[in-house]
C-alpha positions as CSV (number, residue, x, y, z in Angstrom):
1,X,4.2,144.3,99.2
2,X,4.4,144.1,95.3
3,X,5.0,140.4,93.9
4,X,8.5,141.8,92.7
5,X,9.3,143.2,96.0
6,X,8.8,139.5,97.3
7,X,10.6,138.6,95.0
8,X,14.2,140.8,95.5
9,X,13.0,140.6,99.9
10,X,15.3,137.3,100.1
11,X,18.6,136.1,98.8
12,X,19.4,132.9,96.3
13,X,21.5,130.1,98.5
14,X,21.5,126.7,98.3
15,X,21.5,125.1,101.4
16,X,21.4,128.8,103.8
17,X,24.9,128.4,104.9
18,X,26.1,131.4,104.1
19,X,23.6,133.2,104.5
20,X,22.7,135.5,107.9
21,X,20.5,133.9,110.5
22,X,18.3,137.4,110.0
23,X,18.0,136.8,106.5
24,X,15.6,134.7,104.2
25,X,16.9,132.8,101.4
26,X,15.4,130.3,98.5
27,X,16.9,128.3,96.1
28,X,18.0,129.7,92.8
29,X,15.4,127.7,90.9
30,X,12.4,128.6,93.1
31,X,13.6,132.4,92.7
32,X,13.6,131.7,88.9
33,X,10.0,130.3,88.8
34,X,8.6,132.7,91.0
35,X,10.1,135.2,88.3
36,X,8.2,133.8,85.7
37,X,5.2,133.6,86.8
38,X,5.3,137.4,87.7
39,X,6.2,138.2,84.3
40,X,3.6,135.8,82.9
41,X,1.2,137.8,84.7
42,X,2.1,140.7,83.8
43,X,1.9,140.1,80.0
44,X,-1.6,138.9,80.5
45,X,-2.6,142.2,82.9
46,X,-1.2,144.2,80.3
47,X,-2.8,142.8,77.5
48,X,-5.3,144.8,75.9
49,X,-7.3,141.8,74.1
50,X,-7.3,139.8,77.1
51,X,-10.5,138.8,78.4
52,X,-11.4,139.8,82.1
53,X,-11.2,135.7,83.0
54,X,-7.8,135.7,81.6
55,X,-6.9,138.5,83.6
56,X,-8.8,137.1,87.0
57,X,-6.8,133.8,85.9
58,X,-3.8,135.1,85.8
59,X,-3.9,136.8,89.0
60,X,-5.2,133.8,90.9
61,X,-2.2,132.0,89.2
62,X,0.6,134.7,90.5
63,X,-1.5,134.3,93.8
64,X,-0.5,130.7,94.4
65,X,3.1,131.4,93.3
66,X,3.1,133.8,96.3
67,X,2.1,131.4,98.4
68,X,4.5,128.7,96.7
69,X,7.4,131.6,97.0
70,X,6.8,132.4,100.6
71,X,6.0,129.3,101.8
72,X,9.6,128.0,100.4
73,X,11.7,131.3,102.5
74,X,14.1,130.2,105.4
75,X,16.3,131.7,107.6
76,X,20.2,131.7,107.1
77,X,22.3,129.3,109.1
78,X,25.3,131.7,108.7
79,X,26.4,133.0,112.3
80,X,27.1,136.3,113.3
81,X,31.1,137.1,112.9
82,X,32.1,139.3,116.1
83,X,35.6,140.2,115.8
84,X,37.8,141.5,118.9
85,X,41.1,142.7,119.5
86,X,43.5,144.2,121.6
87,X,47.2,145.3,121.7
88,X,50.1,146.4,123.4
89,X,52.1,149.4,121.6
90,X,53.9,151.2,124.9
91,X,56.7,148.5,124.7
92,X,55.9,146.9,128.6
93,X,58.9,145.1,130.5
94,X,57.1,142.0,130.7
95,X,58.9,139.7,133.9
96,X,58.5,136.2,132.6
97,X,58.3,133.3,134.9
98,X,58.5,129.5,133.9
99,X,54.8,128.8,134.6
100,X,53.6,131.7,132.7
101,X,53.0,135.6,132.5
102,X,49.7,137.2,131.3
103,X,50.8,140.0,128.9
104,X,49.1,143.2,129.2
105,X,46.8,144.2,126.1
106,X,46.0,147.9,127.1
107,X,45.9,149.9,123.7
108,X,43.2,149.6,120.7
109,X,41.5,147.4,122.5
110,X,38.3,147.0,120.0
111,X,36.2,144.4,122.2
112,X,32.6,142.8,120.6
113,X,30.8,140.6,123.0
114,X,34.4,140.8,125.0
115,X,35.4,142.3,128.5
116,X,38.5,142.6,130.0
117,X,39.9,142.9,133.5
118,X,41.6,145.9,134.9
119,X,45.0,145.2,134.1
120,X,44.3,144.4,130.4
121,X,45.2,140.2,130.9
122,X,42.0,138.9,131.1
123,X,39.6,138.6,128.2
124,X,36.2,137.0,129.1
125,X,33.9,136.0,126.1
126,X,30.2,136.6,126.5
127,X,28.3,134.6,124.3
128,X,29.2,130.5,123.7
129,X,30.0,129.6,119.9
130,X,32.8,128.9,117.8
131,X,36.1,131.2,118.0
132,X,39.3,131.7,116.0
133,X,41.6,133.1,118.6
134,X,45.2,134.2,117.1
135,X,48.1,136.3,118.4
136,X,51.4,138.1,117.3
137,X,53.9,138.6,119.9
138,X,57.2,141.1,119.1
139,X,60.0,141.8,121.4
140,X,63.0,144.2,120.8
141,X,65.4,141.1,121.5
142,X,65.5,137.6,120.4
143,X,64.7,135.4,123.2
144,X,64.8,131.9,124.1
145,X,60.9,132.1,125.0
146,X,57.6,130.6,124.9
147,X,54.3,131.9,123.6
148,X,50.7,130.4,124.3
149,X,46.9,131.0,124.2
150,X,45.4,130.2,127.9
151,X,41.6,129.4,128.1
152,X,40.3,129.6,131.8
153,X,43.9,128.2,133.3
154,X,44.4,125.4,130.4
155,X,47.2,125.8,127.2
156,X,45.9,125.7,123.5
157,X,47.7,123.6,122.3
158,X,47.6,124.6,118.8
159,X,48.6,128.4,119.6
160,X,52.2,127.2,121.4
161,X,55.4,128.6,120.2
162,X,58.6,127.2,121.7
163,X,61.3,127.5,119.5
164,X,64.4,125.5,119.9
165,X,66.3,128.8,119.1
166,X,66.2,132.5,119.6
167,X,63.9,134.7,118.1
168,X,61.9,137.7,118.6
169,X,58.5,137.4,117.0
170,X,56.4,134.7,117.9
171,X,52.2,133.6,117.0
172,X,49.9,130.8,116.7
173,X,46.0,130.4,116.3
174,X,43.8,127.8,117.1
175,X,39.9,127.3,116.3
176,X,37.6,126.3,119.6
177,X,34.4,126.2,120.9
178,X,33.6,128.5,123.9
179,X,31.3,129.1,126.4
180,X,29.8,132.3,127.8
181,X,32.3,133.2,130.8
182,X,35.2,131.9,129.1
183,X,38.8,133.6,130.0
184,X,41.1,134.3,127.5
185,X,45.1,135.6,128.4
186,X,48.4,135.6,126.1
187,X,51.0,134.5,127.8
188,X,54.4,134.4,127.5
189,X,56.4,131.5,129.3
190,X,59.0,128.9,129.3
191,X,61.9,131.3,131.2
192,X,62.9,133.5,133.8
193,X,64.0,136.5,132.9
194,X,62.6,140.2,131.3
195,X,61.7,141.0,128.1
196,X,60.4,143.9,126.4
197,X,57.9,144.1,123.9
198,X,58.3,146.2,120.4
199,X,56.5,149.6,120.6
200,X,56.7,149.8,116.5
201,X,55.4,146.6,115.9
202,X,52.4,145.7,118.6
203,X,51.9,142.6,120.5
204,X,48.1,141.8,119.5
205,X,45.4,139.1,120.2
206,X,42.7,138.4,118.0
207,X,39.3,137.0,119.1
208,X,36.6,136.1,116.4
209,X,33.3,134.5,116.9
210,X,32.5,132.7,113.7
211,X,29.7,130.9,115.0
């Protein structure tokens, strides 16, 4: 590897945080010095008056800038973004009960590091990290309904919409940490009755590791 292939090999960051884990990085100013000293070099190689000990020198000089250069690479401390999704666009009855029904995500379903059950409820996460989960829900009638995030059995929180009032389109998001085996359903509750999601506008659930 020429010193100037070193040299363009890693990326300028200054702490590595967003930069991949798979990548190297250095500091802007060890990037610059390690630029001089390659062009220092060169001058002197290509030199015609300089003497063969100025030319030795000058190697053994861009030598330990090398070893200065490589010895100062690290590894990003960004994390792999994995991004999931799924949808409903065939406009399911879904039969809503107080406690909760799973809504079925059957269509583009675009799953990284994701499974899913059979019946297209259950979305199981394979690797732990950190997760932005989000959701849009449409129905072809307003509705006095509820809409929720459910990891392994449990309500997020953050991802509940109960309105006070009618309405047909519904979402929410939340940020969590995971961990591999994790289950993942959207669910509508809050009433007993049938509702019927929009064909033209899809139900969807988003799942994206971010960390």
């Amino acid at each position: 590897m020429t010193a100037e292939t070193n040299l363009n090999s890693v990326v300028t960051s200054t702490d590595g945080s967003n930069v991949n884990s798979d990548k190297q990085w250095v500091t802007e100013s060890v990037r610059t010095q390690y630029a001089s000293s390659i062009e220092a070099a060169k001058l002197t190689i290509n030199n015609p008056n300089a003497t063969q000990k100025q030319v030795d020198d000058s190697i053994t000089e861009l030598a330990n800038a090398t070893q200065t250069f490589n010895n100062s690479k690290q590894l990003g401390t960004k994390g792999d973004v994995n991004v999931s999704s799924a949808s409903n666009s065939t406009g399911s009855m879904i039969h809503v009960l107080l406690g909760g029904t799973p809504i079925p995500l059957p269509n583009n379903q675009d799953l990284n590091g994701v499974t899913v059950t059979g019946a297209n409820t259950i979305f199981t996460v394979q690797h732990a990290g950190q997760y932005e989960l989000s959701y849009d829900i449409h129905l072809t009638a307003a509705m006095l309904v509820s809409s929720r995030i459910i990891v392994n059995g449990a309500s997020v929180s953050s991802t509940v919409d109960s309105p006070s009032i009618s309405k047909s389109d519904f979402n929410g998001s939340a940020t969590v940490s995971l961990a591999a085996g994790d289950k993942i359903n959207l669910q509508l509750y809050g009433l007993i009755a049938a509702v019927a999601l929009d064909s033209a506008n899809p139900t969807t659930l988003t799942i994206k590791k971010i960390n």
